[in-house]
Every structure is written in C-alpha cells, then in structure tokens.
N, C-alpha and C positions, 0 to 999 in steps of 0.2 A: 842883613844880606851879606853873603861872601863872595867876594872876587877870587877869579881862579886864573892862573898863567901856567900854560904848560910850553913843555921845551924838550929836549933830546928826541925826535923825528925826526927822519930821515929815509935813507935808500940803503940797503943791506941785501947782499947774499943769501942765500938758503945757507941754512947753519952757521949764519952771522948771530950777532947779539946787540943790544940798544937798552941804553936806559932812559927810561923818562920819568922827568920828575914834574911836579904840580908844585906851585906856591898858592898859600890860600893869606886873605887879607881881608881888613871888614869885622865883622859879626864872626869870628872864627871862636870865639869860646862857647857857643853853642852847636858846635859839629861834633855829633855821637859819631859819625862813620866817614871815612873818604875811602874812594874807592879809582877804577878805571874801567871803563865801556868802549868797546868798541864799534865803528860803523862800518860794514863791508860794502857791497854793491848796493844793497837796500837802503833803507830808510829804519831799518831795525837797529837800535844801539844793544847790543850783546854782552851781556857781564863779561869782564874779562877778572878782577880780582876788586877786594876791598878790606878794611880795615878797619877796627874799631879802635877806639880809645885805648877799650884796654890790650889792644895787639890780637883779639880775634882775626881770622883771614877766611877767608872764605872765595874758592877760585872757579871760575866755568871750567868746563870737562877737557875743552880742547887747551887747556894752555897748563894743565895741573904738572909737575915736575920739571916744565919748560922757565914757567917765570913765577919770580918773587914779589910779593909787595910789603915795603918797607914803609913807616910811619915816624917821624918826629913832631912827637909833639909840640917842643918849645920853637920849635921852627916852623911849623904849621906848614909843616910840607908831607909830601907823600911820593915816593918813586916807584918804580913799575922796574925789576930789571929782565931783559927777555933775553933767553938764550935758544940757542939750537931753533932758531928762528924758520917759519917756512912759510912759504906765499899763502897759502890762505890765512897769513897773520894779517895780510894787506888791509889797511882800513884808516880811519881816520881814529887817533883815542883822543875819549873825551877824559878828562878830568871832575870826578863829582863830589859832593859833600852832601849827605845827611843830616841836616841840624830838625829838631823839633818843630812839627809843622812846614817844611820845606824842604826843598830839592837845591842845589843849585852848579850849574855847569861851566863850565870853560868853553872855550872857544875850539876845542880842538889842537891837535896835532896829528900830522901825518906818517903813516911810517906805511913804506915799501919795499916789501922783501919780493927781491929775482931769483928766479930758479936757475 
C-alpha cells in the first residue's frame, strides 16, 4: 500500500497560480503512474494530469498549457504547478498512484480560485 500527503491548497485570485505537491510513502517502488484528480461540485473526481515513471504526461482538456505536472523520482513525490488559474479550477485535488493491481489516494486538498 502507498500513503499519500498533499499540501500547497489554498485561496487564489483568478489568474493567480499554486502549486501542489503529493509525498508518496509505503509500497512506493511499485507506482507505474501518479497523477492529480480533481473534485468539483459533484462526486466525479476529474483527470486533471499524471505522470509516468518514465516522464510520460498526460493532461485533461481544461487545464492543458495552464498547469505542469512534475515527478521526482528519488523523492517519490509529484507536484502539480497551476498558473493562470480560474474558478471553475475550484475543487478539492486528490493525489493518486497507479501501482500494479491498485489505485491508491490521498486525502485531498483544497484549492479556491475567486473571480
């Protein structure tokens, strides 16, 4: 299993910027992918980007030239940086891992962009 801690959520401006990172701990040398999801008003967690081992990315439609997702390996961490930020970013992000045979999540963070 992988334990997940995320951090940098917050409250931002429209065309503010935030970055969030994930630490992963545990069962980390079986993680192919981490990534970030996001949760709006719904119950729907939303691709927002991810990352593979070997630096593959792969980003949902609304957030593509806005935010970066970076990977450290030996650090088994993952950051998320958002720029040019705008209210429907509002949501909760989750922090995830891909390992073989499993899913596994973070608790969340928040982040709140005002218009």
């Amino acid at each position: 299993q992988v334990q997940l801690v995320e951090s940098g959520g917050g409250l931002v401006q429209a065309g503010g910027s935030l970055r969030l990172s994930c630490a992963a701990s545990g069962n980390t040398r079986s993680i192919v992918r981490m990534g970030w999801y996001r949760q709006g008003q719904g119950n729907q967690r939303d691709l927002v980007a991810t990352i593979t081992s070997g630096g593959d990315t792969n980003y949902g439609d609304s957030v593509k030239g806005r935010f970066t997702i970076s990977r450290d390996n030996a650090k088994k961490t993952v950051d998320l940086q958002m720029n040019s930020l705008k209210p429907e970013d509002t949501g909760v992000y989750y922090c995830n891992t891909l390992s073989i045979g499993r899913a596994d999540w973070g608790p969340g963070t928040k982040v709140t962009v005002s218009s």
